[in-house]
N, C-alpha and C positions, 0 to 999 in steps of 0.2 A: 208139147215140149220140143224144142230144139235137138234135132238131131244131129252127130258128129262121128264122125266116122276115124278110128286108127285103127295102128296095126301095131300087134302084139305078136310076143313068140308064140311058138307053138305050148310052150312049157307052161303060159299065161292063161293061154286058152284051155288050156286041159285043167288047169283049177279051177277057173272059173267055171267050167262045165262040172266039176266035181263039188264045189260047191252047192252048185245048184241041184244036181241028182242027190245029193246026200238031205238035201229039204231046209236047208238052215236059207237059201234064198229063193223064192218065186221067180226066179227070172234071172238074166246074166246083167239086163240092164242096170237089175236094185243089185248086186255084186257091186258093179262098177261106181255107181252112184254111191254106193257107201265108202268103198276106197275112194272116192275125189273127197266124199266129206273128212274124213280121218286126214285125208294132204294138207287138208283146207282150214282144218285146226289147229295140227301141227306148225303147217307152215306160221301160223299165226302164231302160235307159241315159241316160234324158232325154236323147233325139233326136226325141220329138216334138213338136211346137206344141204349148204352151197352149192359144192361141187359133187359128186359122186364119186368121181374117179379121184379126187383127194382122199388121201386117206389121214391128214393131220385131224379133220372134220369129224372124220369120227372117233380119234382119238379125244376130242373135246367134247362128245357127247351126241354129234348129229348123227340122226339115223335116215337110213333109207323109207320111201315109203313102203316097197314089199317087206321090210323087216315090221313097220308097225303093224301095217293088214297080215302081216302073219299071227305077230303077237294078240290082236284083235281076235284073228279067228280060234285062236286056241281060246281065252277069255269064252268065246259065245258054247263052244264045245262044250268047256267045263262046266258050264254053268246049262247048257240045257239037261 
């Protein structure tokens, strides 16, 4: 598998580890790998901002991706 390397806040990283220690993910890699899939669809769907820092965008409906990967993780909470 291709390896890729960024940089995240600190704020990123600390869920991404809390995710992981709380057992809902094996690994920070399937964290991330599942946030790219959830971008990946949305994006497809046009559910995500053009812009970020627009804020008309989201008054029409676009969302950020940490706002869906949150709403995703509350979904996987509930239901385990």
């Amino acid at each position: 598998m291709p390896m890729v390397t960024v940089s995240i806040s600190p704020q990123q990283a600390a869920g991404i580890r809390a995710a992981v220690d709380n057992g809902g993910y094996a690994s920070s890699s399937e964290v991330v790998r599942e946030a790219l899939r959830l971008w990946d669809s949305a994006r497809k769907l046009g559910e995500i901002k053009a812009d970020p820092l627009d804020d008309e965008s989201v008054a029409s409906g676009g969302r950020c991706v940490a706002d869906m990967f949150a709403d995703h993780e509350a979904q996987r909470r509930r239901s385990a």
